[in-house]
N, C-alpha and C positions, 0 to 999 in steps of 0.2 A: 504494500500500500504506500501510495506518495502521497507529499505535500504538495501543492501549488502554491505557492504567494502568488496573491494579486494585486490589484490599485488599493488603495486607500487601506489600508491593514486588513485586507481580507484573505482569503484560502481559500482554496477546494482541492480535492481529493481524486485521487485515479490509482486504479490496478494494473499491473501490469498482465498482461496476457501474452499468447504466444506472440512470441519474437516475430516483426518487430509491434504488435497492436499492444497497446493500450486502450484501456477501459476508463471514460472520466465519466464521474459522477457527477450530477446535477446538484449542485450545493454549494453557494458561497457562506463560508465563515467567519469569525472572529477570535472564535472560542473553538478549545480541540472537541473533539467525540472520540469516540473509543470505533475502535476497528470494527465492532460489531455492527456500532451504527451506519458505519461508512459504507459495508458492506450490502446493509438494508435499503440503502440511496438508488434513486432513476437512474439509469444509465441515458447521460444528455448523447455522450456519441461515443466512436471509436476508430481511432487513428492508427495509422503505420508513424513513429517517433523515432526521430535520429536516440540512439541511447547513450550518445552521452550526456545528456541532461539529468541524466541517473549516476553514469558510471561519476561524473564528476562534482556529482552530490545540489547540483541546480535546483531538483525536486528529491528532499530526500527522503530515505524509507524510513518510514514513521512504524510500521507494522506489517502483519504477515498473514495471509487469510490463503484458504486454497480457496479453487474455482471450481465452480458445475462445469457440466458438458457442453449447458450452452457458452457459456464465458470461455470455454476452450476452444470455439470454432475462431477460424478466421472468418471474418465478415467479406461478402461479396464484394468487390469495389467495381467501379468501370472506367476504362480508358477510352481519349480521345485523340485521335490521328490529328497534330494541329494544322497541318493541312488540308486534308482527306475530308475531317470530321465524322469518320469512318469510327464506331463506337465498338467496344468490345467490355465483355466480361471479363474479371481477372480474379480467380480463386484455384485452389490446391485440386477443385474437382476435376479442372480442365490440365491436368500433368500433363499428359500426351500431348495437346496441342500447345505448348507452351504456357501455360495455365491461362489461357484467352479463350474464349468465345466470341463470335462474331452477336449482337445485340440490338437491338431496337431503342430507340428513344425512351420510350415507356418503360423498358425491364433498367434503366440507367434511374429513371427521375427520380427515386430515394434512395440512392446509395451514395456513398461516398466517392470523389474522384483517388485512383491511386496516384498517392503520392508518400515522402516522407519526410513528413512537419519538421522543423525545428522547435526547438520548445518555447522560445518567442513566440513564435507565430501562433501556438497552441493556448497562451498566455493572453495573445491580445484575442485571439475569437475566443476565450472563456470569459475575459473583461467586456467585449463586445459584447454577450449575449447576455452578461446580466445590467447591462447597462443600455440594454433594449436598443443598440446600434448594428447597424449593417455591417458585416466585415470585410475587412480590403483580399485576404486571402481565400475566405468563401467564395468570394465573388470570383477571384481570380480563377479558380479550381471548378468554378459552377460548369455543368452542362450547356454546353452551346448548339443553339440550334440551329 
């Protein structure tokens, strides 16, 4: 389990999952909670994280929870050809074919673009989203039509 620092003396919280996703919970703080509670928390999203934001202690481990089955999948992501705009799948199902699929608009519109965040960047879209702002690297990563 990690800390996040945020703006103005705040925190939240994220798990780590299989290499490279993490898990952040939906919850800014001031005051700690126990692993238990953090555990019990929404899941707001889940990212692929450069890990040195970890290895060199940026977000540090505060605690230690295992994960269910679901928390052990990797999450579907989808990719964009930036020229092409030629959209595909990217998960461990599709091994054989480079772990892509070929995709439609619609099987993309709630997932996440693959990419992997710095921990800035994860920092300013968890500030941005409880501070009810639009974010510069959502936007960036968004599905283009």
């Amino acid at each position: 389990i990690l800390k996040i620092n945020l703006r103005d003396g705040f925190h939240g919280y994220a798990h780590v999952s299989t290499d490279p996703c993490i898990i952040f919970y939906d919850g800014r703080f001031k005051t700690e909670i126990s692993v238990n509670e953090i555990i019990k928390l929404k899941v707001l999203f889940i990212l692929s994280v450069s890990n040195y934001a970890i290895k060199d202690g940026i977000w540090p481990v505060i605690g230690r929870s295992g994960l269910n089955d679901e928390q052990l999948k990797k999450p579907y992501m989808f990719k964009q050809d930036p020229i092409s705009g030629q959209l595909s799948i990217y998960h461990s199902d599709f091994a054989e074919t480079n772990y892509e699929r070929a995709a439609t608009v619609e099987e993309c519109e709630d997932l996440e673009r693959m990419a992997i965040w710095d921990h800035n960047h994860v920092e300013d879209r968890l500030n941005d989203h409880y501070e009810n702002k639009p974010n510069v690297w959502v936007s960036q990563l968004a599905l283009k039509r």
